[in-house]
N, C-alpha and C positions, 0 to 999 in steps of 0.2 A: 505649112501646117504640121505636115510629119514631122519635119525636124524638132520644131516647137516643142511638141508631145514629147519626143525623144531625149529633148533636153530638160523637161520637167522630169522625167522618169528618173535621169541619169543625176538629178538633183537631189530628187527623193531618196534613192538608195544612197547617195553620198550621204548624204545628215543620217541615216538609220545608220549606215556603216561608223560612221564616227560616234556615234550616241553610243552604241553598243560598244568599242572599244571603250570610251569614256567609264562607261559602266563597270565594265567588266575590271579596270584599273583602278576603281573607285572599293569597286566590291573586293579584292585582291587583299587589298590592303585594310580597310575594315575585319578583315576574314584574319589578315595577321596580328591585328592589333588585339583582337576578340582573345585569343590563346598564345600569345605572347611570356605573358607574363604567367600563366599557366604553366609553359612548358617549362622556364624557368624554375618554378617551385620544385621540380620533379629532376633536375638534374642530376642530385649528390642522391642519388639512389641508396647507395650504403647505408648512410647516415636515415634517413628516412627506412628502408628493411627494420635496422635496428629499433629504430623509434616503436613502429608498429609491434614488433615483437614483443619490447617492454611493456606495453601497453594492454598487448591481449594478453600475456599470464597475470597481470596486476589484476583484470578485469575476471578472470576466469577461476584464480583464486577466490575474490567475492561472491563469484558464480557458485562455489566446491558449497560454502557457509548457506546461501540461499537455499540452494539445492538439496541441502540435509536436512536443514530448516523443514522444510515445504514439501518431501515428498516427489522431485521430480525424476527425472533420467540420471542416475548417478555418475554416467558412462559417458555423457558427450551433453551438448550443449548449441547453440547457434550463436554467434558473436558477430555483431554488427557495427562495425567502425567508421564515423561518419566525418572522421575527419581525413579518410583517405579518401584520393578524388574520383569522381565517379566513374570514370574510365577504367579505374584499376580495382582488382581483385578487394572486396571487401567483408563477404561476406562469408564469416569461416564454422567451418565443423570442426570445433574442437573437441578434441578427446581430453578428458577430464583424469584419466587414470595416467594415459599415458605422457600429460603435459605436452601436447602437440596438436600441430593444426592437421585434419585427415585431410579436409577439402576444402576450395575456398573458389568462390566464383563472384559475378559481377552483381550489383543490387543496386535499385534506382533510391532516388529520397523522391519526397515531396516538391512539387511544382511554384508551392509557395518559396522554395527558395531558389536563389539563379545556379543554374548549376555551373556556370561559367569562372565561378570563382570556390575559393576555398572555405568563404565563407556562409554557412548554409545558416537558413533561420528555421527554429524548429519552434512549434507550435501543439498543442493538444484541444486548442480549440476549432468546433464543427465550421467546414466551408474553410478552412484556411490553406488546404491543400498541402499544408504543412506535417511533414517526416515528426513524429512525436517520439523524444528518449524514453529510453526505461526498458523496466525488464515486460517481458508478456509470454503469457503461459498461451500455446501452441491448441487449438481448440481441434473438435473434427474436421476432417476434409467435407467436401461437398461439390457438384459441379453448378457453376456459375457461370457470369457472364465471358470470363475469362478460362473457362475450362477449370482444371483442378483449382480450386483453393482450401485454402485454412482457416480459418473464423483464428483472431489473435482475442485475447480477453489482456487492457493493460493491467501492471500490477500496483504501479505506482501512480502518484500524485500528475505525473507529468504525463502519463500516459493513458486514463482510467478512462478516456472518452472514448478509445480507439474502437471500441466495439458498436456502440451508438454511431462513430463518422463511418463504420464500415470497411476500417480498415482491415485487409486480410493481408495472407502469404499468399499471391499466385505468379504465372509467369505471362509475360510476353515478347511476343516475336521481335519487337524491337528491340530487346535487351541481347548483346552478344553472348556468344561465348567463348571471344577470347578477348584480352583488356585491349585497348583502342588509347591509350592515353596518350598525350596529352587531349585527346579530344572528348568531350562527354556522353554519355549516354544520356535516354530516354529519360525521361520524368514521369511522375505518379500522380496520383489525388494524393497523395500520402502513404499510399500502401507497400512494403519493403516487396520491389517485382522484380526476377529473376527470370532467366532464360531458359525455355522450355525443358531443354536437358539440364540444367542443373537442380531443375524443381523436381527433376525424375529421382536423381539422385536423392533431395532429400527426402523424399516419399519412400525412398527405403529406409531412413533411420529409422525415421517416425512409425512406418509399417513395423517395424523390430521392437520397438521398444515397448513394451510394460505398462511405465511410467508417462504421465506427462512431459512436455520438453519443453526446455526455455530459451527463448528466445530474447537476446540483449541487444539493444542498440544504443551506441554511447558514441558519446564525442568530446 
């Protein structure tokens, strides 16, 4: 009878131990094929630096025209580039006088799109959990669900819901604060979330500035 038992036992943990190896070989590999092609995107690093740079002065030149226009921070700006991958550094404090980035830290998008690829879906409509483009002017602080936030007001057509979905500037603990690429960070309801210290960081422009500030997110 003991043996029996013994031998039932020594059965059970057999099938558990192979199942779990199975798994774990199963998942391995899933786990490589998920950021594979990810990491590949991000190889020629140079070539992509460069890209991005061309990208934020083109973007922060239309920023200079907006900004006169309208009244904002004349001095800096917030740029938000949604085609670099979520892992890496995207969201910059650029200085406007000096033609240069001051700061630049990690920022999530929206849930409605996978963050697992490069290709993000961006949406301005309520419930879609979707990262919305455009420019938006930087509203008061307030403490929230998430501690510090910003009430965002959008400016444009593509982004005028953001204040009705609730979209704000605040931080969470998920968000790093150093890039992690090729692998992604956190995701949002749509709201552009940074890491606690970085959102310290911009709480000092904004405390400095005068003017309202603008905040861009483009792709």
């Amino acid at each position: 009878m003991k043996f029996a038992k013994r031998s039932l036992l020594l059965s059970i943990v057999l099938v558990i131990a192979i199942s779990a190896f199975g798994y774990l070989l199963w998942y391995k590999t899933k786990f490589s094929d998920i950021y594979h092609s990810t990491y590949s995107l991000h190889a020629n690093k140079p070539k992509v630096n460069k890209e991005i740079i061309r990208r934020l002065k083109q973007k922060a030149l239309s920023a200079k025209d907006y900004i006169s226009e309208h009244g904002y921070n004349p001095e800096k700006c917030f740029l938000l580039d949604m085609k670099i991958y979520s892992g890496e550094k995207r969201f910059f404090v650029y200085n406007l006088k000096k033609d240069s980035i001051e700061t630049a830290g990690l920022v999530t998008h929206g849930s409605g799109s996978d963050n697992r690829t490069e290709d993000l879906t961006f949406s301005n409509i309520k419930n879609s959990n979707c990262t919305s483009l455009g420019k938006y002017r930087i509203g008061r602080d307030y403490t929230g669900k998430f501690g510090l936030a910003y009430k965002l007001y959008g400016l444009d057509k593509t982004n005028n819901n953001a204040f009705e979905r609730f979209v704000v500037l605040h931080a969470h603990e998920c968000v790093p604060n150093t890039e992690v690429s090729p692998f992604p960070i956190c995701v949002s309801l749509g709201c552009p979330t940074v890491a606690p210290a970085f959102l310290t960081k911009l709480k000092t422009y904004l405390d400095e500035s005068e003017n309202p500030f603008l905040l861009w997110i483009y792709n």
